[in-house]
C-alpha positions in Angstrom: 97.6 113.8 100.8 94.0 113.4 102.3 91.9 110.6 101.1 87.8 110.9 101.2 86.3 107.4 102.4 85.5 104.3 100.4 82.0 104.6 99.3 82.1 108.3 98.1 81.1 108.9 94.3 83.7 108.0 92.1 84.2 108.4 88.7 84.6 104.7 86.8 88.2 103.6 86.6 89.3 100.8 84.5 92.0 98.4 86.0 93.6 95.5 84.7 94.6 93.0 87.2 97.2 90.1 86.6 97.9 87.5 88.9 100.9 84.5 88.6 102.6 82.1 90.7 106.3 82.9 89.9 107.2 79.0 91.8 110.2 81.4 93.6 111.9 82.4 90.0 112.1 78.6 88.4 110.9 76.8 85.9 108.9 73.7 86.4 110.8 71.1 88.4 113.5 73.4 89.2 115.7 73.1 86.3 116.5 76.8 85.2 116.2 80.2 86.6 114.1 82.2 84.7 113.2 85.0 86.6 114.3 88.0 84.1 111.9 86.3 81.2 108.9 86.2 84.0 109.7 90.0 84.2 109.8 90.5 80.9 106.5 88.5 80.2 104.9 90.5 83.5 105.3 93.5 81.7 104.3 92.5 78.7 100.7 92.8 80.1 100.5 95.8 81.3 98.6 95.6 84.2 97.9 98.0 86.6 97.8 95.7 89.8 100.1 92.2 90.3 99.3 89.6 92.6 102.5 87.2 93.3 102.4 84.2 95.1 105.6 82.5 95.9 107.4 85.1 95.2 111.0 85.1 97.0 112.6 87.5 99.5 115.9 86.7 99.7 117.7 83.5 99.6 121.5 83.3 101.1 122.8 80.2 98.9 121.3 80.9 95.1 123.5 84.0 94.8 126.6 81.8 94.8 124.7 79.2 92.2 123.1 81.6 89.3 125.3 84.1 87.8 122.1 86.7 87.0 120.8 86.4 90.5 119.2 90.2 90.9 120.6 91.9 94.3 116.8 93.4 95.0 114.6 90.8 96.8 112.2 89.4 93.6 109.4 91.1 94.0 111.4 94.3 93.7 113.1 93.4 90.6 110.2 92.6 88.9 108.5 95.7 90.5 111.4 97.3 88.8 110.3 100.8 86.8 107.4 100.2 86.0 105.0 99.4 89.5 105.5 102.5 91.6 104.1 100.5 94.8 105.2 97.1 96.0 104.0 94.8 99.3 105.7 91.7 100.5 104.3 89.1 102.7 106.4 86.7 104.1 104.8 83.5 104.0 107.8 80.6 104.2 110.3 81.0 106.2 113.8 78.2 106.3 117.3 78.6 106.9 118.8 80.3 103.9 115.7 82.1 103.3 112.0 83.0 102.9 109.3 83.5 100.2 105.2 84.6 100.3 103.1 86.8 98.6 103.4 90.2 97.2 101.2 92.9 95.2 102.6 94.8 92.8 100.8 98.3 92.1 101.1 101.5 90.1 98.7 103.3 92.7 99.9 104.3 96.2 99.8 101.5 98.8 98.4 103.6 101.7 98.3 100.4 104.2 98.8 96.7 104.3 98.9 93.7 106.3 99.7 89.9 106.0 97.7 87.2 107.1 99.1 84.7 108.8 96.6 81.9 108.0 98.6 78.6 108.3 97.3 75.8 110.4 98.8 74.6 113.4 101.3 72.2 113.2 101.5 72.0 109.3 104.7 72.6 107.6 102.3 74.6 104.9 103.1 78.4 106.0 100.1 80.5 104.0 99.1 84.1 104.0 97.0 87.2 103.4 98.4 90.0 102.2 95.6 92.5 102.3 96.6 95.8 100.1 94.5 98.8 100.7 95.1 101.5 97.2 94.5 104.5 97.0 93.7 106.0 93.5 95.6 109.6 92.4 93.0 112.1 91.5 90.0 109.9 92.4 88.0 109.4 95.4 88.2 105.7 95.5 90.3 103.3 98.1 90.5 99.7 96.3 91.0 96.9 98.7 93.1 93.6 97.3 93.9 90.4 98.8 96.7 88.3 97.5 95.8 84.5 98.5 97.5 81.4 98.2 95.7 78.5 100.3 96.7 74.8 101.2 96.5 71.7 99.4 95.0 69.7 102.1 90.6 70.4 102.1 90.6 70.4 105.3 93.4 73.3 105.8 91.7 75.4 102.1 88.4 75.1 104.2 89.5 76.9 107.3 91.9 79.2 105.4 88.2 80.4 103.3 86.9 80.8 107.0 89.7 83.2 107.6 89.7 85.0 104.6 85.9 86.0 105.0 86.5 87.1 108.3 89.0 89.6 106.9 86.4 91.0 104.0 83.9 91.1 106.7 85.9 93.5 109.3 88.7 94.8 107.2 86.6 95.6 103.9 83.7 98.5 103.7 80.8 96.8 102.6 81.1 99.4 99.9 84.5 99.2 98.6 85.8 98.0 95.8 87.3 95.0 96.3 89.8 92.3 94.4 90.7 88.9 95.6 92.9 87.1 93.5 95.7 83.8 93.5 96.5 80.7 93.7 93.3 79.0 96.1 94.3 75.3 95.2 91.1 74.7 95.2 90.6 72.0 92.4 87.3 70.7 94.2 85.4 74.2 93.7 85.0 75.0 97.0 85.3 78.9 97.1 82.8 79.8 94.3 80.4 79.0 96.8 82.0 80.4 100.1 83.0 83.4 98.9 79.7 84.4 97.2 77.7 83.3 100.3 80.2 85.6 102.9 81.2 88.5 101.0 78.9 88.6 97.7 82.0 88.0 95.9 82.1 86.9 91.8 84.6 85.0 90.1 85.8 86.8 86.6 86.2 83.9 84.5 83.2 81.6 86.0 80.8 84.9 85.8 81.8 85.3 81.8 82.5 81.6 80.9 80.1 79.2 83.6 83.6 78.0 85.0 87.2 79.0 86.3 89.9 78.9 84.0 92.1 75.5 83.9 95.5 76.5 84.9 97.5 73.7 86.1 99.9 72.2 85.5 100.6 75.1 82.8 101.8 73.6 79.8 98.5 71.4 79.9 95.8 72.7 82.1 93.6 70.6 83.6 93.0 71.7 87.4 91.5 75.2 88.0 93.5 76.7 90.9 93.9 80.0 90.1 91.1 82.8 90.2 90.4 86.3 90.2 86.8 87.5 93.0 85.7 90.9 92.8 82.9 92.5 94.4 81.6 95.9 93.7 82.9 96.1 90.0 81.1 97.8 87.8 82.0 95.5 85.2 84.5 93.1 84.3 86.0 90.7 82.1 88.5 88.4 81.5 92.1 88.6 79.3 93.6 86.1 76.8 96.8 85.2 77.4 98.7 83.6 75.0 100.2 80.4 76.5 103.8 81.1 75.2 105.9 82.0 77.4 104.1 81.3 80.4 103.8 77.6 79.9 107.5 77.6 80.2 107.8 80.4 83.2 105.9 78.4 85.6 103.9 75.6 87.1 100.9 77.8 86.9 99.0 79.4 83.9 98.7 83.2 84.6 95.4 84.9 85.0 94.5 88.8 83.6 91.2 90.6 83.5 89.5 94.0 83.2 87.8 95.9 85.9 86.0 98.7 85.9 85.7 100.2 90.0 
């Protein structure tokens, strides 16, 4: 299939975007695998577009431990059926296995690369994964990063550096363009950065005057977790009701509306 550039005249498509740390399949603390309910609750949404941060690859030793431990790496199995398209960016890498970040999509990934953007000598491993989608029957290429930064300032600040630099010479000025995921940013640092290097907006700070509170999920109190877009024609933030997820993860889940 040939694809016309980013930038061409496009009819408006609406896309609903969710993004969720899955904390590798566990509950808070570690005390019970829950990966099937987070697939269940994923779907539940209906989104067109999944970001996933700390999303397993494989791991050598929890087969042996949980009886319901999928065979499919975890972003597969909760691609399952219903998300066409899947990337996987491996982030964290130890001796029985690895995790990252991953995008799940029910467009065509026609390209995509991860990041490596963790500083040196830090135990943190972080990435990019930068997803480039092409839309079926539409002129449009949609470009979206999956981001999950540091918790040290110092590492979130340089990790924003690198993340503009990839807007600025992976991204056309004139795509559309979705950056969502966990930032763990609880000073409100990136509002800021992002807006001054790629003319980015924040979904929930652009509807409500701040980010959504997301952390720790069952009572939110830091705002980690965002949603940037740039180019939208509109957009607009989902409720989400906060049972099941306050029980599927460490992090409240984000969802919105937007209209490329």
């Amino acid at each position: 299939m040939r694809h016309a550039a980013a930038g061409a005249s496009a009819q408006p498509l609406s896309v609903r975007v969710l993004t969720v740390n899955t904390h590798k399949g566990f509950t808070p603390l570690n005390r019970r695998f829950i990966l099937h309910e987070l697939r269940e609750a994923v779907r539940s949404v209906s989104a067109d577009i999944v970001f996933l941060q700390e999303v397993l690859g494989t791991h050598a030793r929890h087969p042996e431990r949980f009886a319901n431990w999928p065979q499919a790496p975890h972003y597969e199995f909760l691609a399952d059926s219903m998300w066409s398209d899947f990337a996987y960016g491996r982030n964290s890498v130890y001796p029985h296995g690895h995790h990252g970040n991953a995008v799940l999509s029910k467009f065509p990934i026609s390209r995509y690369q991860n990041r490596d953007v963790s500083i040196e000598r830090s135990k943190e491993k972080r990435g990019l994964l930068h997803c480039v989608l092409t839309v079926p029957r539409t002129r449009t290429e949609v470009h979206v990063v999956c981001v999950h930064l540091g918790l040290r300032e110092s590492h979130r600040r340089r990790q924003l550096q690198l993340l503009c630099e990839l807007v600025d010479i992976e991204v056309p000025r004139e795509a559309p363009l979705v950056i969502a995921g966990d930032f763990n940013d609880w000073r409100l640092r990136a509002h800021e950065v992002l807006q001054g290097c790629g003319g980015l907006r924040e979904v929930y700070v652009a509807a409500h005057g701040h980010a959504a509170r997301t952390f720790p999920a069952r009572w939110p109190v830091l705002r980690l977790d965002r949603i940037y877009v740039r180019n939208a024609r509109a957009h607009r933030p989902l409720a989400l009701p906060p049972r099941p997820w306050s029980h599927l993860s460490d992090h409240s889940p984000l969802a919105a509306e937007i209209t490329v």
